[in-house]
C-alpha positions in Angstrom: 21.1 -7.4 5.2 24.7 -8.6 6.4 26.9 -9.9 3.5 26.8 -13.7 4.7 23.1 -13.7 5.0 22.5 -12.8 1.5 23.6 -14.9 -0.8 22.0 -18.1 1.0 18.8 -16.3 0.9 19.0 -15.3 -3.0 20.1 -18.7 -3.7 17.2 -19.9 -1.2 14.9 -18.1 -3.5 16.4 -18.6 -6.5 16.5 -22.7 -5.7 12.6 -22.4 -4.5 12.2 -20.7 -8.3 13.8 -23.4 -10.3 11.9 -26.0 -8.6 8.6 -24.6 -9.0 9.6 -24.9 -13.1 10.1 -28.4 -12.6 6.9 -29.1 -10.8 5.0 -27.6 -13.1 6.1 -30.3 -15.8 5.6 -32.7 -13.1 1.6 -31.6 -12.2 -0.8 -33.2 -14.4 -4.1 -31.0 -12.6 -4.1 -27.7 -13.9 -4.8 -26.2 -10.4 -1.6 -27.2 -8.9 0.1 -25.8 -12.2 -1.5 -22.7 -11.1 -0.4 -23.0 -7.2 3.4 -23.6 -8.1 3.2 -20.5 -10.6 1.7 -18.4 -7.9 4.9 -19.9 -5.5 6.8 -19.2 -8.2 6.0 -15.3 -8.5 6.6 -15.2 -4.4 9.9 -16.5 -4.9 10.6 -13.6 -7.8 9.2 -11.1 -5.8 11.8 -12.5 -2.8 14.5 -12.5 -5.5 14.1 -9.0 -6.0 13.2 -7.9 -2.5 16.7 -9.3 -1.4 18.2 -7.2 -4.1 16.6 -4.3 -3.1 17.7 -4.5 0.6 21.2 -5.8 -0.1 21.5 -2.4 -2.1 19.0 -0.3 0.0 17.2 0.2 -3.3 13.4 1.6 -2.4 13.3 1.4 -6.2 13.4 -2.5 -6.1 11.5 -3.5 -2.9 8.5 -1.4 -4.1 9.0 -3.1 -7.5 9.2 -6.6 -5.6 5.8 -5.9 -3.7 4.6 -4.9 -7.3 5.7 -8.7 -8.5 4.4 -10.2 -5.7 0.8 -8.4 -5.8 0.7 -9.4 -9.6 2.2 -12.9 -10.0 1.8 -14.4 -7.1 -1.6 -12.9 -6.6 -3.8 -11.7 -9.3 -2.4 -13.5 -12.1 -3.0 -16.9 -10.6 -6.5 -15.4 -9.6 -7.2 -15.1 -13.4 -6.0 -18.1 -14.3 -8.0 -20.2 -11.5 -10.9 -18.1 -12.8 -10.2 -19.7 -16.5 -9.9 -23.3 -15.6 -13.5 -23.1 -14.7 -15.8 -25.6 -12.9 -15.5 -28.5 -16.0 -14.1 -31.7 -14.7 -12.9 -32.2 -18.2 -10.4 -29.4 -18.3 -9.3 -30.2 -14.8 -6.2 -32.0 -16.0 -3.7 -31.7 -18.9 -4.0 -35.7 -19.9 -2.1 -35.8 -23.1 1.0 -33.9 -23.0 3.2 -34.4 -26.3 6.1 -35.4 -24.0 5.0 -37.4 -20.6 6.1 -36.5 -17.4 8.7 -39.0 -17.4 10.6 -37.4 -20.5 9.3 -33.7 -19.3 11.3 -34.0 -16.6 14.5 -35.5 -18.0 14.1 -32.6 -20.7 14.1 -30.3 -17.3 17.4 -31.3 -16.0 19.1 -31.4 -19.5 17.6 -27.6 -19.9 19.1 -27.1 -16.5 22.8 -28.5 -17.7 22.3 -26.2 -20.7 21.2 -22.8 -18.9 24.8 -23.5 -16.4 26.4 -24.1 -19.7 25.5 -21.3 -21.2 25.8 -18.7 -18.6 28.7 -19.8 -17.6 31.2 -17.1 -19.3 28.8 -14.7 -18.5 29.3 -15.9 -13.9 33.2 -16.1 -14.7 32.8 -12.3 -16.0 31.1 -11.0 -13.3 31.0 -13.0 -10.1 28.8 -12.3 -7.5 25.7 -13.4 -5.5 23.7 -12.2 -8.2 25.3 -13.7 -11.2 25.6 -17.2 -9.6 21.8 -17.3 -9.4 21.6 -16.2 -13.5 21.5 -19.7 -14.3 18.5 -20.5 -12.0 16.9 -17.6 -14.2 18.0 -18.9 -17.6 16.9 -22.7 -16.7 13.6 -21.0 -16.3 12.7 -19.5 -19.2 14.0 -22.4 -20.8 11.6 -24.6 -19.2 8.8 -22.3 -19.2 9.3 -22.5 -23.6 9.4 -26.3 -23.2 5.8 -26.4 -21.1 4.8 -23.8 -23.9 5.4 -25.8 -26.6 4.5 -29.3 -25.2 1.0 -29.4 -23.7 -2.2 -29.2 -25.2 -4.6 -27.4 -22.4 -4.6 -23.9 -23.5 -4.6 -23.2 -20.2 -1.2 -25.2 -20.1 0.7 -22.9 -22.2 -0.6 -20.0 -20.8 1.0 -21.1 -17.9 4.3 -22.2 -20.0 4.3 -18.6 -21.2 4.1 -17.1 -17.7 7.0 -19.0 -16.7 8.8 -18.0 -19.3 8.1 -14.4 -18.5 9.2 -14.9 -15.4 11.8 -16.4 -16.1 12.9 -13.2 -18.6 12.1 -10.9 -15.1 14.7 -12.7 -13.1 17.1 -12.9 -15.9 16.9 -9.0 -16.3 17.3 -8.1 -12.4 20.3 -10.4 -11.9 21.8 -9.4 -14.9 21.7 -5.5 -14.2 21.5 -5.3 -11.1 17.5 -4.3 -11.6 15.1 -2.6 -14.1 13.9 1.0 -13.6 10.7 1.3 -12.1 8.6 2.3 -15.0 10.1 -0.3 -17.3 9.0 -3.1 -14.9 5.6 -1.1 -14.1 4.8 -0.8 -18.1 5.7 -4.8 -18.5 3.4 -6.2 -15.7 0.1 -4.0 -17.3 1.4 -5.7 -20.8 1.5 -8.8 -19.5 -1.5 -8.5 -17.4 -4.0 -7.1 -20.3 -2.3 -10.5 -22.2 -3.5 -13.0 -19.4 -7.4 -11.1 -19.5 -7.8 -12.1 -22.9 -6.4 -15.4 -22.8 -8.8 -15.7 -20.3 -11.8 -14.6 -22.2 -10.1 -16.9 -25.2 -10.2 -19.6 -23.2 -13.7 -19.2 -22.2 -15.0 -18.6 -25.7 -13.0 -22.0 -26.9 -14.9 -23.7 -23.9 -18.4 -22.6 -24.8 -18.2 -22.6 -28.2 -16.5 -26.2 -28.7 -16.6 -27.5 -25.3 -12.9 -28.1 -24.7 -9.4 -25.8 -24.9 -7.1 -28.9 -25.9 -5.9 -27.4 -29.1 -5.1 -30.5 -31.4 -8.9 -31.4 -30.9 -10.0 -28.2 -32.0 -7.0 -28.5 -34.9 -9.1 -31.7 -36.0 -12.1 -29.7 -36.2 -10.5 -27.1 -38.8 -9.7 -30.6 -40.5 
């Protein structure tokens, strides 16, 4: 990959990345939560593949087809597989913060991330490190969804992002992860997702609904 080529592709991906955050605070239906995320682990896996052919690192392109099997594939398998066929749970419908405030929270989180990272870009400029704030914004965002919507399918979506978000931080900030260390995450993260899944599914059978103030009122 020539030197002019890739920084507009890494901050191609890394824009694509960012906005996929956003829309999820902006999607109300659980499904397209689930689509951007899935979008959103393409873009990481691109993120990463760019690295690893900028640097000719077999390392981090088979660690990039890795992400891209995992979050852009099986994990939003699972999580399409927990929302279920109930029309109830289609939807997160009372957020603690609206949409309109989610997103304004978004761009202030944005500011903040670019705020923050900004000693660390003047240290160490390079393709890489101008992205970093993309990656920070993320996992700031990804808290913010965490913490703010009801649907515990919400917030495990919140937490993915957030994870993601961690992933990108790492790879821009070092210049990659060794293979095992990435490898040994995914499985963690993977095994978390299968029993948030069978959580989910327990909380729907047993009280007919995963919108955790509700079941709050029931320990009332």
């Amino acid at each position: 990959m020539t030197d002019t080529r890739y920084p507009l592709f890494l901050d191609l991906a890394a824009g694509l990345f960012l906005l996929t955050a956003i829309g999820v605070l902006w999607r109300q239906q659980l499904s397209s939560m689930i689509r951007l995320f899935g979008l959103q682990g393409a873009a990481l896996a691109a993120i990463v593949a760019i690295l690893g052919l900028h640097q000719h690192s077999l390392e981090l392109i088979l660690v990039a087809v890795g992400l891209g099997v995992l979050r852009a594939g099986v994990l939003p398998w699972l999580a399409r597989r927990a929302l279920g066929d109930s029309p109830g749970e289609a939807r997160e419908t009372r957020p603690v913060i609206n949409v309109a405030a989610s997103l304004l929270a978004a761009a202030a989180l944005t500011f903040l991330a670019y705020a923050v990272t900004r000693p660390l870009v003047t240290l160490a400029p390079s393709p890489a490190t101008t992205i970093l704030p993309a990656a920070v914004a993320v996992v700031l965002i990804g808290f913010f969804t965490l913490v703010t919507r009801r649907r515990a399918l919400s917030q495990v979506v919140g937490f993915l992002l957030l994870d993601n978000g961690i992933t990108a931080t790492a790879f821009l900030a070092t210049a990659g992860v060794p293979l095992i260390v990435e490898l040994g995450v995914s499985f963690d993260l993977l095994l978390v997702v299968l029993v948030l899944q069978v959580l989910t599914t327990r909380l729907r059978t047993a009280f007919g609904s995963t919108d955790l103030d509700e079941l709050r009122e029931l320990h009332d």
